[in-house]
FIPA-883670 format. One record per residue: x, y, z of N, C-alpha, C in turn. Coordinates in steps of 0.05 Angstrom, whole numbers, plus 32768, in hexadecimal, padded with zeros to 4 digits. Layout:
N
XYZXYZXYZ
...
END
This chain:
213
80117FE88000800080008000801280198000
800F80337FEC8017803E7FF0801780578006
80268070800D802A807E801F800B808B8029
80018093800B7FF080A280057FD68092800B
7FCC8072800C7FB98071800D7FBE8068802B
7FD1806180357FCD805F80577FCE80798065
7FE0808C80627FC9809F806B7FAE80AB8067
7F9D80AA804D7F8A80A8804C7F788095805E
7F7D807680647F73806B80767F738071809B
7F8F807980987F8D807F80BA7F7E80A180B6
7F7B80B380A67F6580C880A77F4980BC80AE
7F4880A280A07F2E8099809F7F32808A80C3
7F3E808680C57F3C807B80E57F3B809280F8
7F3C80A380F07F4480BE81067F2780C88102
7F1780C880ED7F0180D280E77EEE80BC80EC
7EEA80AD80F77EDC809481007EE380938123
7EF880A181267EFB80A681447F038089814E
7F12807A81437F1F806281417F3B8066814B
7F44807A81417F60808181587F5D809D815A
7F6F80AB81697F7280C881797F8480D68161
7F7D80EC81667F8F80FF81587FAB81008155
7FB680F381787FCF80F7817A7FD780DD8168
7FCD80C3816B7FDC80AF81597FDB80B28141
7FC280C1813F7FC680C881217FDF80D48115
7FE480E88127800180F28111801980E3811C
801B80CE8135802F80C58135803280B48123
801B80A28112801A809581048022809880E6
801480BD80E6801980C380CE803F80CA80C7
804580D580DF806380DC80E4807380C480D8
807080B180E38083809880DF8082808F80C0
8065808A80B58060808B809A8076809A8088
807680BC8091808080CD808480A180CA8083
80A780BF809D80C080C180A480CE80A28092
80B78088808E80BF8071807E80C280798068
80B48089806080B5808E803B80CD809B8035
80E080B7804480EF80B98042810D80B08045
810F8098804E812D8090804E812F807E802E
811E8076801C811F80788006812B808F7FFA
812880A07FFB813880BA7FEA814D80BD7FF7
815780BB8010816680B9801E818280A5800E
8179808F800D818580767FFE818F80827FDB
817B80917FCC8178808F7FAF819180B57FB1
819280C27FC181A580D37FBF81B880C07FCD
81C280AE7FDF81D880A07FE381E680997FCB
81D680897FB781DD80817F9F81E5808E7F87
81D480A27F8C81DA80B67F7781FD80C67F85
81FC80CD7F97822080D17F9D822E80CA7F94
8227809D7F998246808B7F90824180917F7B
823280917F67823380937F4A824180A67F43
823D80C27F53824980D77F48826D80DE7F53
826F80CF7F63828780CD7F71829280BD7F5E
828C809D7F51829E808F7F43829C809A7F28
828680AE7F1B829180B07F06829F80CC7F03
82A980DC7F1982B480EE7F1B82D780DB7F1B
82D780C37F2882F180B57F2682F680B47F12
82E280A27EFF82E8809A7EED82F680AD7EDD
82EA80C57ED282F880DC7EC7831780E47ECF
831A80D87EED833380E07EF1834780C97EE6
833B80AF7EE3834F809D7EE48351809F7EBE
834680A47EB3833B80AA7E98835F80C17E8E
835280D47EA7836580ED7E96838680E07EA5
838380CE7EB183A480C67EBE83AC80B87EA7
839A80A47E9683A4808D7E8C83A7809C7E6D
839680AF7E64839F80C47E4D83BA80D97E51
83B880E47E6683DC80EF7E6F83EE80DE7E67
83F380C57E71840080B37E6D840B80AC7E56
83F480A07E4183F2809B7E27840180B07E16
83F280C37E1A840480DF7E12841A80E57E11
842880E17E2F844B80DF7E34845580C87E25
844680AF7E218454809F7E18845D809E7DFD
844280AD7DEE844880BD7DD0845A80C67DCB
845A80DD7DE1847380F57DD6848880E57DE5
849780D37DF684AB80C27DF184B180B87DE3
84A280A87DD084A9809C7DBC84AE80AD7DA7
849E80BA7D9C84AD80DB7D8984BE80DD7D94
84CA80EA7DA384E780EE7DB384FE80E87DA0
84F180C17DBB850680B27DA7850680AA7D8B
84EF80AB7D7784F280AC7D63850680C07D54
850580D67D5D851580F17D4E852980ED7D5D
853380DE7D78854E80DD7D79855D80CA7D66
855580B47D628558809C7D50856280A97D34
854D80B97D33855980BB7D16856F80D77D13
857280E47D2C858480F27D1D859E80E67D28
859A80C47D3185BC80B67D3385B780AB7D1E
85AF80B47D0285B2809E7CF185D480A67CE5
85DE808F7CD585FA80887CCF860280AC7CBD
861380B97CCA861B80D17CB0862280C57C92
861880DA7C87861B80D87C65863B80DD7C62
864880C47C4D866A80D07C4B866780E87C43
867980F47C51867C81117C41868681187C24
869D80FA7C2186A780F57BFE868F80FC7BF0
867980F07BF1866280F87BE3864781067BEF
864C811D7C02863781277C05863181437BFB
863E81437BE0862F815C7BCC8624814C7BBC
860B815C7BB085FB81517B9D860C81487B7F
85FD813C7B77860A81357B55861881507B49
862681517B3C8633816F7B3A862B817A7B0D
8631815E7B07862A81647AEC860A814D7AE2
860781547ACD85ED81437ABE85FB81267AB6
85EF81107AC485F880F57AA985DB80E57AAE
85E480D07A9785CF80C67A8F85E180AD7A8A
85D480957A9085D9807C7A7685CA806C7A72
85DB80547A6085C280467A4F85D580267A46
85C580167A4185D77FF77A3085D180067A1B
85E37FFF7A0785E87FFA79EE85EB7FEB79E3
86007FE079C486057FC779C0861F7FE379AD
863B7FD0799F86467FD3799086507FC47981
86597FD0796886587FC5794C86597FA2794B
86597F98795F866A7F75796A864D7F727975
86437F817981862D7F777988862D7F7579A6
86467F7779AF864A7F7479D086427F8779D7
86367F8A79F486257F9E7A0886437FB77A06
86377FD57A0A86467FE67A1786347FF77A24
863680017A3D8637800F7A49863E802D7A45
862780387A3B863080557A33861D806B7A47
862B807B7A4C862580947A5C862280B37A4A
860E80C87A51860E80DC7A45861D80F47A5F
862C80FE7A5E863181117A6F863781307A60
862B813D7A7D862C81617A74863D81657A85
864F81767A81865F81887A9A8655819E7AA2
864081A67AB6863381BE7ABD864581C57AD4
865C81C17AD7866D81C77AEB868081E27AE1
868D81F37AF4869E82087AE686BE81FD7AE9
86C781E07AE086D781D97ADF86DD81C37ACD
86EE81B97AC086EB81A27AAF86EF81827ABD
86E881737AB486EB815B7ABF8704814D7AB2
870D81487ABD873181387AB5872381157AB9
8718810E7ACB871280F47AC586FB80ED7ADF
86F080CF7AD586D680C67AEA86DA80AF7ADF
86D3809C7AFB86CC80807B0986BB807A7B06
86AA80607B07868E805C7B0C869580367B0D
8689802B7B1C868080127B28866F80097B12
866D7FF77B05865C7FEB7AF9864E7FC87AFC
86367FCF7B0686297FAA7B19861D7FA37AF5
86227F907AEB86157F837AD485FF7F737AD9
85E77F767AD085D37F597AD485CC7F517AB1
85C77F337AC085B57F297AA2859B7F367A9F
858D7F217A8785727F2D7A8385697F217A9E
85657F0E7AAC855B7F097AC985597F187ADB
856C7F327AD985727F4A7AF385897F327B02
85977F247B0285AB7F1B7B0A85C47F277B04
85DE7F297B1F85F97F307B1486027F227B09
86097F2A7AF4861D7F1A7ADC86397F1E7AED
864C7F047AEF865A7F087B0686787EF87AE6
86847F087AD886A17EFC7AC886AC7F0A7ACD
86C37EF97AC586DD7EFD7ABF86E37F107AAE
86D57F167A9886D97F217A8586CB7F457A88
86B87F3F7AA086B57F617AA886BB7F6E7ABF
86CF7F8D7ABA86D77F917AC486CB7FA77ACF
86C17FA27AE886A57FB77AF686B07FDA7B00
86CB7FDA7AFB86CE7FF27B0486D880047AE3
86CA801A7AE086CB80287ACB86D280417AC5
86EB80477AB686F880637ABC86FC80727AA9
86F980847AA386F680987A8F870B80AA7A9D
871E80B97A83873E80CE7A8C873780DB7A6A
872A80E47A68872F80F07A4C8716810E7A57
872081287A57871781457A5A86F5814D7A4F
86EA814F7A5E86D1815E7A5886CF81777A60
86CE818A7A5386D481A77A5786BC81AA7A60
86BB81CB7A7186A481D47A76869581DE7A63
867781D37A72865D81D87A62866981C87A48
867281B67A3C867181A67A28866181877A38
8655817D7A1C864B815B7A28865C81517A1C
865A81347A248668811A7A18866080FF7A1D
865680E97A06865480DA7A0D866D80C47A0B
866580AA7A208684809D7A1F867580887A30
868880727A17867E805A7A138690803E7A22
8686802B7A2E869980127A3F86937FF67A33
869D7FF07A22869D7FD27A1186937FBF7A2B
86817FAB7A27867A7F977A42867C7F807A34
868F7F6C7A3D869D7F537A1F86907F3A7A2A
86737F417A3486627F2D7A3B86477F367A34
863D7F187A2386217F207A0F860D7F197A27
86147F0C7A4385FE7F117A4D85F87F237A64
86027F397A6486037F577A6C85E87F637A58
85D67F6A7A6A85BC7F717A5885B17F8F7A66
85B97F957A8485B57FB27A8685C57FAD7AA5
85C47FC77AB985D37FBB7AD285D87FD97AE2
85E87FE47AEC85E07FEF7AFD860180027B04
860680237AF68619802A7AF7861C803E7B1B
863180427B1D8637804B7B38865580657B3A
864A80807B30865B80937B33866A80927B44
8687808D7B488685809C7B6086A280AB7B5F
86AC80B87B4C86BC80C87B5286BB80DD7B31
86C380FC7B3F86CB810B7B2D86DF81187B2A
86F081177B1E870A811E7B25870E813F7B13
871681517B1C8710816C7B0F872981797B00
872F81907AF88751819E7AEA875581AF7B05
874E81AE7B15874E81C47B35875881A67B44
875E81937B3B876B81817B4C875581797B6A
873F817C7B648724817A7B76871481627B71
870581547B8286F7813B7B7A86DF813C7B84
86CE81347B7486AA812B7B8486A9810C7B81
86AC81017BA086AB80E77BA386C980E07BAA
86D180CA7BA786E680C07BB386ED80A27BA1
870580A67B8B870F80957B7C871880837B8F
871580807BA3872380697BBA871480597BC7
86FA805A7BBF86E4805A7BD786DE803F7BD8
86DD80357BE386DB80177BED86B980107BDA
86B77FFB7BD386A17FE47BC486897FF07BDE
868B7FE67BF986757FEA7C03866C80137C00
867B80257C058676803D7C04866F80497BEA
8676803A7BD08670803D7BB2865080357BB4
864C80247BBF862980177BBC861880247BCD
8629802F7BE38614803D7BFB8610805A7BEF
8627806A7BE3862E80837BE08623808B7BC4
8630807D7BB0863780847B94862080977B87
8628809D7B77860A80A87B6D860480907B55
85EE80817B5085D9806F7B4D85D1807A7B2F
85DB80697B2285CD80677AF685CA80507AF9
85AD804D7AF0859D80347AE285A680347AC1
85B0801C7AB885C280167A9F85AC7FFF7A98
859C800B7A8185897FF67A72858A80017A57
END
């Protein structure tokens, strides 16, 4: 029964002269006073709720702080990482200095050569240049003889601002394109770009890179 129709009944007892006035409201008192520890209870509840999800927010923004630092640590160390990466030789750390180009060929025999187009856009003449040469078959395999000799040298004058092309006999028919490797220029100022000395591994890491097809 609810609040409302038992005190309606004990009215109706008080008006029937069934009980006294005074029990009446002690009766009604206690009624009044049971119904309220329900709300009593329902704001208890409503607190923890608002208490844990006031935590929760906090434990929320600890575990986002965190995440955050752990970001920008790792950026950190990312950009420390990379600026220990290995220094560039300095033998080759100017850009390409003149224009070349190359290409397979074939001559009059029919055997592969290796021909290059070069410009001298430099304000000095070139006295002579090196270049590494890796041979593959038609497979993309190194052609690995006796008969080719992978380092390639050119000593004959290219004046400034003149071109020149210049050509390397390859005395193997299965040499079909492969892979040339600048790496020295030798100048009339007695000056060099690259390093005629440079070790096989520093020619492949360094050189400056012509695709020969």
């Amino acid at each position: 029964m609810s609040k409302t129709n038992e005190i309606i009944k004990l009215k109706e007892l008080l008006d029937m002269g069934a009980i006294s006035k005074e029990e009446y409201d002690i009766q009604k008192r206690e009624l009044l006073n049971r119904t309220e520890k329900p709300k009593s209870k329902v704001f208890k509840v409503i607190g923890i709720i608002a208490i844990s999800f006031v935590g929760l927010i906090i434990v929320l923004g600890i575990i986002g702080s965190l995440t955050s630092n752990d970001k920008e640590k790792n950026s950190s160390q990312q950009i420390e990482q990379s600026s220990e990466k290995e220094p560039e030789n300095p033998d080759f750390a100017n850009p390409m200095p003149i224009e070349i180009s190359g290409k397979m060929d074939k001559d009059i025999l029919g055997f592969p050569l290796v021909s290059f187009n070069i410009k001298n856009t430099t304000d000095k003449d070139i006295l002579a240049m090196q270049f590494y040469f890796v041979p593959q078959n038609v497979y993309g395999e190194t052609v690995d003889s006796m008969m080719i000799n992978n380092k390639l040298e050119y000593t004959d004058c290219i004046t400034v601002g003149t071109s020149q092309s210049i050509n390397f006999q390859i005395i193997d028919n299965d040499v079909k394109f492969g892979t040339a490797y600048l790496y020295s220029i030798y100048y009339s100022d007695k000056t060099e770009w690259g390093n005629k000395n440079a070790s096989k591994d520093d020619i492949m890491k360094y050189a400056y890179k012509i695709n020969i097809k």
